[in-house]
C-alpha positions in Angstrom: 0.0 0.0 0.0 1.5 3.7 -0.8 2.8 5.9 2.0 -0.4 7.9 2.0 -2.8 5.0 2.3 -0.6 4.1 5.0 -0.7 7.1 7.0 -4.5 7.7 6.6 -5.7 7.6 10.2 -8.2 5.0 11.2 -11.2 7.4 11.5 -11.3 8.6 8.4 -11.5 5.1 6.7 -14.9 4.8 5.4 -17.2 2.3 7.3 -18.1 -0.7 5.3 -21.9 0.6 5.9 -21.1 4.3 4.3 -19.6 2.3 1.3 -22.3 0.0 1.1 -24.6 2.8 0.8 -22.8 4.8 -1.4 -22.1 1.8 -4.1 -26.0 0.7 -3.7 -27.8 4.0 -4.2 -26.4 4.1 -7.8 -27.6 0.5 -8.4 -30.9 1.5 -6.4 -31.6 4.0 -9.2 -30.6 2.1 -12.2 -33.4 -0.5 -10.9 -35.7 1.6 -9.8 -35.6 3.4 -13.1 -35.8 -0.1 -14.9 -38.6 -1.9 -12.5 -40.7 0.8 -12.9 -40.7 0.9 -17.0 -41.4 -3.2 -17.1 -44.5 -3.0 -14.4 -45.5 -0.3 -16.2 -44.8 -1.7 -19.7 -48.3 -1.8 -20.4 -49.4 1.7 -19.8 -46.1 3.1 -21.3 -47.6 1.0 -24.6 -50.5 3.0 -24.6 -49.1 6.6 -23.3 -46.1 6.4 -26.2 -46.8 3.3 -28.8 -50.5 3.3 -29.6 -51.3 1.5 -32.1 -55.0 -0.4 -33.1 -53.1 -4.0 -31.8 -52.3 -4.1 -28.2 -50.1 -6.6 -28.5 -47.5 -4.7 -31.2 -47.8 -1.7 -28.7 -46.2 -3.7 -25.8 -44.0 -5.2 -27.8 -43.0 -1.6 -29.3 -42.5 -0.4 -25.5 -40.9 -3.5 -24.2 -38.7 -3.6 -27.4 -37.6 0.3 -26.8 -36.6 -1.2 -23.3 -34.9 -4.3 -24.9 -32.5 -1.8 -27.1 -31.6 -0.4 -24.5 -29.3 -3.0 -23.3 -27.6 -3.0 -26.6 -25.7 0.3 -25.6 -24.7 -1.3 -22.0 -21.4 -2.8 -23.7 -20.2 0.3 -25.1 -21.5 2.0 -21.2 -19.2 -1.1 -19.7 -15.5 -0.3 -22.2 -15.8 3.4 -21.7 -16.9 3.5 -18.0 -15.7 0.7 -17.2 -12.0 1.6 -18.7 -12.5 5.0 -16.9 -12.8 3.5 -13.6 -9.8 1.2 -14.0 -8.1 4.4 -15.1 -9.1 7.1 -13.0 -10.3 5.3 -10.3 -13.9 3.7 -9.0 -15.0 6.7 -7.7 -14.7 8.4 -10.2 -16.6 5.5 -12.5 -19.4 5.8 -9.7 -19.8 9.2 -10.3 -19.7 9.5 -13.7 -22.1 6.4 -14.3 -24.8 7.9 -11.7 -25.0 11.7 -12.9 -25.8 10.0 -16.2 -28.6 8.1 -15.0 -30.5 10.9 -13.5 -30.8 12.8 -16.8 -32.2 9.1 -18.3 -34.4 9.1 -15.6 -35.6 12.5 -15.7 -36.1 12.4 -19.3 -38.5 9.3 -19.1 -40.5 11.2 -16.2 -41.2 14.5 -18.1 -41.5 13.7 -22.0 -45.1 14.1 -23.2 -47.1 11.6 -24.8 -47.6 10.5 -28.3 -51.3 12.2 -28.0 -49.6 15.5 -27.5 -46.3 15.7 -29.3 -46.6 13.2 -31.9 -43.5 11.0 -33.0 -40.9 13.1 -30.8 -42.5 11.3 -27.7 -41.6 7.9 -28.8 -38.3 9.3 -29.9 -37.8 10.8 -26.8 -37.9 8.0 -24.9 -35.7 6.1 -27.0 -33.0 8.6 -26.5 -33.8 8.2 -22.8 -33.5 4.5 -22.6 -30.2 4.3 -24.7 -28.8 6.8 -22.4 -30.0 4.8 -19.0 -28.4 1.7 -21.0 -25.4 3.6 -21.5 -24.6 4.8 -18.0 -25.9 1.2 -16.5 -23.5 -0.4 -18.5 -20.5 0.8 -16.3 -22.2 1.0 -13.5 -22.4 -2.1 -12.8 -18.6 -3.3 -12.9 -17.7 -0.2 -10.9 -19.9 -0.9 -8.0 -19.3 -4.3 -7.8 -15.4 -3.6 -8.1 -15.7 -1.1 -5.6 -17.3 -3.4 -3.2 -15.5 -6.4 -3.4 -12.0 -4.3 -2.7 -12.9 -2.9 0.4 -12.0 -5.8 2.3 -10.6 -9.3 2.2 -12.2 -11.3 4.5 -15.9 -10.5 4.0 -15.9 -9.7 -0.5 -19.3 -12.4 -0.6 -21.1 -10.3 1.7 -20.1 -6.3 1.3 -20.8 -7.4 -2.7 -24.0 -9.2 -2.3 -25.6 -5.9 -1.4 -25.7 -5.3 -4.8 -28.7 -7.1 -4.8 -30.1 -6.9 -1.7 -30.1 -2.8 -3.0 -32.3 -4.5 -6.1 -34.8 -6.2 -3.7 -35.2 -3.5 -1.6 -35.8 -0.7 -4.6 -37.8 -3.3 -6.2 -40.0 -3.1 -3.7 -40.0 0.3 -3.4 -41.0 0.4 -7.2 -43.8 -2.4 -6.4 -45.4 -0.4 -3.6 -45.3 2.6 -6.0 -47.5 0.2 -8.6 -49.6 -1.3 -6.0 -50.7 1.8 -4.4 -51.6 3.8 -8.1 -53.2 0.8 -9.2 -55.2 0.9 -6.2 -56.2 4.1 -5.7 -56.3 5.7 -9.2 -58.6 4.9 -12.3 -56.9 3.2 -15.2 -57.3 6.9 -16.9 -55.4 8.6 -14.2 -52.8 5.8 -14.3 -52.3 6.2 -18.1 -52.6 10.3 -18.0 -50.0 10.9 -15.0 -50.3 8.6 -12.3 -47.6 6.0 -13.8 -45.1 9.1 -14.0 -45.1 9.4 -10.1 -42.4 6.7 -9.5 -39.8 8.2 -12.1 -40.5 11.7 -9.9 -39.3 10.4 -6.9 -36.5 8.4 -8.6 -35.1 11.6 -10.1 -34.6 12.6 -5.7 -32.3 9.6 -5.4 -30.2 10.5 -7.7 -28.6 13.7 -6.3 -28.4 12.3 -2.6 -25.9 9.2 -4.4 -23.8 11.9 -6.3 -23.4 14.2 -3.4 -22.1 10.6 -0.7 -20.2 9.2 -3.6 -18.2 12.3 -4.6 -17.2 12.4 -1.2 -15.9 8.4 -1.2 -12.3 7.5 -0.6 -10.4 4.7 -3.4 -10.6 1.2 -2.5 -7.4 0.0 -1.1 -6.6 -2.7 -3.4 -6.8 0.0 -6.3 -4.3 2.2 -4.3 -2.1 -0.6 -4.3 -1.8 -0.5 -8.2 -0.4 1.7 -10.6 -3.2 2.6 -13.0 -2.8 1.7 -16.8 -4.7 2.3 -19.8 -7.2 -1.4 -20.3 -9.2 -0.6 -23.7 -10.9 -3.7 -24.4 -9.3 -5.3 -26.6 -6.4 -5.5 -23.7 -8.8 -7.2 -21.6 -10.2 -9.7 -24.3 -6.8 -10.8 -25.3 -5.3 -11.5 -22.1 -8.4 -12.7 -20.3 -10.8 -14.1 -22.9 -11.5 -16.9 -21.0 -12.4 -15.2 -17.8 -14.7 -12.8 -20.0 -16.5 -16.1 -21.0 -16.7 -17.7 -18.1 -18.1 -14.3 -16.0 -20.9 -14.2 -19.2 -22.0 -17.7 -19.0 -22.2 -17.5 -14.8 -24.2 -14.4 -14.9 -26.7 -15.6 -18.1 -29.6 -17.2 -15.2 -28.9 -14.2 -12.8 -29.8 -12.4 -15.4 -32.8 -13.9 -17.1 -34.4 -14.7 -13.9 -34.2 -10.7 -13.3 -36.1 -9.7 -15.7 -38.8 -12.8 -15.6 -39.8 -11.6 -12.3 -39.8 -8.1 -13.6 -42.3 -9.1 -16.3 -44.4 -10.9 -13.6 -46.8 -7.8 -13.6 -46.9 -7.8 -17.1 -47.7 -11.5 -17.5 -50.1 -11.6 -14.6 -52.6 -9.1 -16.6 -51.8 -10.2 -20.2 -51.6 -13.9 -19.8 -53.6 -14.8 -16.7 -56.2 -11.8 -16.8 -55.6 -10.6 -13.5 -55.8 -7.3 -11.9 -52.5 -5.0 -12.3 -52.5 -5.2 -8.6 -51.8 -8.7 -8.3 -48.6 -8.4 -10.0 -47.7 -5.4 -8.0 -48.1 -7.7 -5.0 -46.7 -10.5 -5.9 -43.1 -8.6 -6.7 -43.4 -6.9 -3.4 -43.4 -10.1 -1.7 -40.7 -11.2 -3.9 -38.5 -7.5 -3.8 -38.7 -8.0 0.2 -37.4 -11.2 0.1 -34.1 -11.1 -2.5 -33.5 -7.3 -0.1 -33.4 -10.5 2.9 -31.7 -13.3 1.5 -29.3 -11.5 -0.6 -26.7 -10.8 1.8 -26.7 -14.1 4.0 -26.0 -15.8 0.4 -22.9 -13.2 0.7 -22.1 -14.8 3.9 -22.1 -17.8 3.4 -20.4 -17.9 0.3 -17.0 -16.2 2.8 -17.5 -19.2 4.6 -18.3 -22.1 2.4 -17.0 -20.7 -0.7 -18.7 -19.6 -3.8 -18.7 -22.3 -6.4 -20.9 -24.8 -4.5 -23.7 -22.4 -3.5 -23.8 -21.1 -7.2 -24.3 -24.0 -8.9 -26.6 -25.6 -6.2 -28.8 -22.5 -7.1 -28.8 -22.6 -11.2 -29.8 -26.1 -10.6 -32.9 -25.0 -8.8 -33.6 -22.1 -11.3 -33.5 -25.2 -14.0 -35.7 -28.1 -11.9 -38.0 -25.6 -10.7 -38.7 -22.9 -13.1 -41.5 -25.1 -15.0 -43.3 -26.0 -12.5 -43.6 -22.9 -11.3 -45.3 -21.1 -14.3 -47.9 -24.4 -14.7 -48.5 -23.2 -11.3 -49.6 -19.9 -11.9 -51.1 -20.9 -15.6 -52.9 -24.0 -13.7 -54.8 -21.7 -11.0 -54.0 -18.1 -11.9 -54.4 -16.0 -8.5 -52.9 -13.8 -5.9 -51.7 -17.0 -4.2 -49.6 -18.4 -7.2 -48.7 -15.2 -8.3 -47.0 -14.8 -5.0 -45.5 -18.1 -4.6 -44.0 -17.6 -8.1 -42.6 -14.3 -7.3 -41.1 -15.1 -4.0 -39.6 -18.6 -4.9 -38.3 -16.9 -8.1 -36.5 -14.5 -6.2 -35.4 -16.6 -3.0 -33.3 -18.9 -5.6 -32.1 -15.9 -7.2 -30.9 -14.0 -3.8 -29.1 -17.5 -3.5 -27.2 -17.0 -7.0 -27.2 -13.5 -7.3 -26.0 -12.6 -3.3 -22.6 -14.5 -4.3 -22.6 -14.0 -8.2 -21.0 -9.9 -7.6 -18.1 -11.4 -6.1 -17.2 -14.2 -8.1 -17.1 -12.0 -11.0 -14.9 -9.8 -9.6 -12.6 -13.0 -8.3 -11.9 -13.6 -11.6 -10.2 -10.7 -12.9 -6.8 -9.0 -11.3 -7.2 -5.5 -9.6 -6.1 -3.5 -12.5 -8.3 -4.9 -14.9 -11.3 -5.9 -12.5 -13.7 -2.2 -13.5 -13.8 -3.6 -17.2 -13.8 -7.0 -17.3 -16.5 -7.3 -14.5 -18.6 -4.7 -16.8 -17.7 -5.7 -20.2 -19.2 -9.3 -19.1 -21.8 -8.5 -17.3 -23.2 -5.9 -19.6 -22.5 -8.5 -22.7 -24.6 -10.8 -20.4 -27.5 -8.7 -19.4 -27.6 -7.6 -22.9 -27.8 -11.2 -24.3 -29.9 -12.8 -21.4 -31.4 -9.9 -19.4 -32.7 -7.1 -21.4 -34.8 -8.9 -24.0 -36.3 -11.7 -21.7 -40.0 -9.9 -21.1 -39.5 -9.3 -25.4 -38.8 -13.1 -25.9 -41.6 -14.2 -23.6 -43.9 -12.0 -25.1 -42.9 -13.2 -28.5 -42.2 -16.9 -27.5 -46.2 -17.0 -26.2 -47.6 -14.9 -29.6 -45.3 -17.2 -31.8 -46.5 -20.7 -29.8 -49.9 -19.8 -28.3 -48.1 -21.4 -25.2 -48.3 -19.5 -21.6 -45.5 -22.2 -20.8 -42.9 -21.0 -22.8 -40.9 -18.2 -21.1 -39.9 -21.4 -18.6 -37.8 -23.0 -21.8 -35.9 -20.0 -22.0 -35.1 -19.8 -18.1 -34.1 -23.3 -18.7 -31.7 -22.9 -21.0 -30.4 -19.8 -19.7 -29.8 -21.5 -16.4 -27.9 -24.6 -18.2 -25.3 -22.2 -20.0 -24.6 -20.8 -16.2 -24.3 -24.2 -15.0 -21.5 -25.3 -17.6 -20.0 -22.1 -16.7 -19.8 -22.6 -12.9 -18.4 -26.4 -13.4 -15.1 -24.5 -15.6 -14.8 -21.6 -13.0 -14.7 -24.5 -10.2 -12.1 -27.1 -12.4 -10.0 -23.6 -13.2 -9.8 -22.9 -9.2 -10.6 -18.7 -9.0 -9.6 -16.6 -7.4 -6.3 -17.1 -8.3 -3.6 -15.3 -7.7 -2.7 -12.3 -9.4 0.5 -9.8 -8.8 -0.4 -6.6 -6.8 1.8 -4.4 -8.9 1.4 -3.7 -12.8 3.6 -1.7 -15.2 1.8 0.6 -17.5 2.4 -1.2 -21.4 
């Protein structure tokens, strides 16, 4: 560690809760921000793609939200290289100023019935922009996380998610409550802009604490180089693959409980409140479990808990939506959301730092992004598209399962080479600049 590091005094170390906080209110806001569009996919259809098929206008919304994640690669080798260069603080900041304006740009454009084809334009923009800044965002958090301390990486990164589960069910109260107390007309003229309101307040309160967050002190250890990608790709193509393939079911299973809401009205004819409900119960749950999966993982190692937990996504994920297609209710609804996302605080507490294990420090900001993003991308962004599609194309309510499935057998294959290849291994401290 350099001199200064050395000679910081003890009290003004950051507590592990201030940079818990810090890293998870950027992550709060990308999900907030993303939650809210898919349980409100419908209404945003109608508000900004109305068209005389309602199923083309969901498909138009929740295909505007599916681009979006095309950008996130390009967010994770620019942000991603910028945190590895200038720091993760720096690649906090950055990535979070940017999703407030994505935010804020969803929350006040008009509708189609008032400005015409700049609406749905508008929110394009928007979206690629969110895409953009969530791209790095999520390497640098994660990075930043897992380097604050040796000991405990599993549980300091798992909050991650529990940050997800606990803005997810934020952004389900948010739906549960409109739904409940305003008309369908006052949901569709304002009411579904009240949730991307308040998310434009957390924004500011994250880029005030962050800008005042110290490095971590495995980065102060390094000398900073240049990592464009292709640096990255050729020296640790392998680890790139390996951190896709582990985060495919993390990712699919994301965005599957995310288009509960949407399923619950279009599929099973239930009120919008049902789905509102059943992701609460589920958003309270993965907030929970989350972090004792981080735990335990510092205990009993990663690897074992991982794949125990893709193996459940695969056995289980079937019978789960015959359950809700079988006897559509509150009850199943429910059951589906919060088994959905107890397996998935399971994978996704320990997931964060495993991907971070398998990079070196001076590399970790991109090649945790670059994967990720390339996976969420892939496997994340376009899951509520493909189920939508897979059901119009197949006339089968059955068949957004097959895609879990599969999703959850590439993580599986990936989990059985990360355990043969024996991560974390042991990289030098020090690295020249090239």
């Amino acid at each position: 560690m350099t001199a200064d590091a050395l000679a910081l005094p003890a009290h003004a170390r950051p507590t592990l809760t201030r940079v818990i906080v810090a890293a998870s209110l950027g992550n709060a806001l990308e999900w907030f921000d993303f939650l809210v569009y898919g349980y409100f996919a419908v209404t945003i259809s109608k508000v900004f793609f109305p068209s005389g098929n309602e199923t083309a206008s969901l498909l138009a919304a929740l295909g505007t939200f599916s681009v979006s994640f095309l950008v996130r690669p390009i967010g994770a080798i620019l942000i991603g290289a910028y945190t590895d260069r200038a720091g993760r603080k720096a690649g906090l900041t950055l990535s979070i100023l940017l999703m407030v304006i994505g935010t804020t740009m969803t929350a006040l454009t008009p509708g189609y019935a008032t400005i015409g084809l700049a609406a749905p334009i508008l929110i394009f923009v928007a979206r690629m922009l969110q895409g953009f800044s969530v791209g790095g965002e999520f390497g640098s958090a994660v990075t930043f996380l897992a380097e604050q301390t040796a000991s405990r990486k599993g549980f300091v990164a798992s909050w991650q998610w529990a940050s997800t589960g606990i803005t997810g069910a934020l952004a389900s109260s948010f739906g549960l409550v409109l739904t409940s107390t305003l008309s369908p007309e006052q949901v569709t003229e304002w009411g579904w802009r009240v949730p991307f309101l308040f998310g434009i307040l957390i924004g500011p309160v994250g880029l005030y604490i962050r800008r005042r967050l110290d490095e971590t002190p495995e980065y102060v250890e390094i000398q900073p180089t240049r990592t464009p990608a292709r640096d990255v790709l050729r020296d640790h193509p392998t680890e790139v693959l390996l951190a896709m393939g582990a985060s495919a079911i993390s990712n699919s299973s994301a965005y599957i409980i995310l288009y509960i809401p949407t399923y619950a009205m279009t599929e099973l004819h239930l009120p919008q409140a049902t789905g509102f409900t059943a992701t609460l119960v589920g958003a309270v749950i993965l907030g929970i479990a989350s972090p004792f999966a981080g735990h335990f993982s510092d205990k009993f190692g990663r690897s074992g808990i991982l794949t125990g937990t893709a193996w459940l996504f695969f056995l289980t994920i079937y019978p789960v939506f015959y359950l809700m297609v079988a006897s559509p209710s509150l009850a199943t609804a429910i059951f589906a959301a919060g088994w959905l996302s107890l397996v998935k605080a399971g994978y996704s507490g320990v997931l964060p730092s495993q991907l971070a294990e398998l990079f070196p420090t001076s590399v970790r900001g991109i090649g945790v992004s670059l994967s990720f993003a390339v996976a969420v991308t892939i496997f994340g962004g376009f899951t509520p598209f493909v189920a939508t599609w897979l059901i119009a194309m197949t006339g089968n309510s059955l068949s957004p399962s097959f895609y879990m499935m599969l999703t959850a057998g590439l993580s599986i294959i990936a989990l059985v080479f990360v355990r043969r290849r024996g991560y974390p291994r042991l990289y030098p401290a020090l690295v020249s600049p090239r």
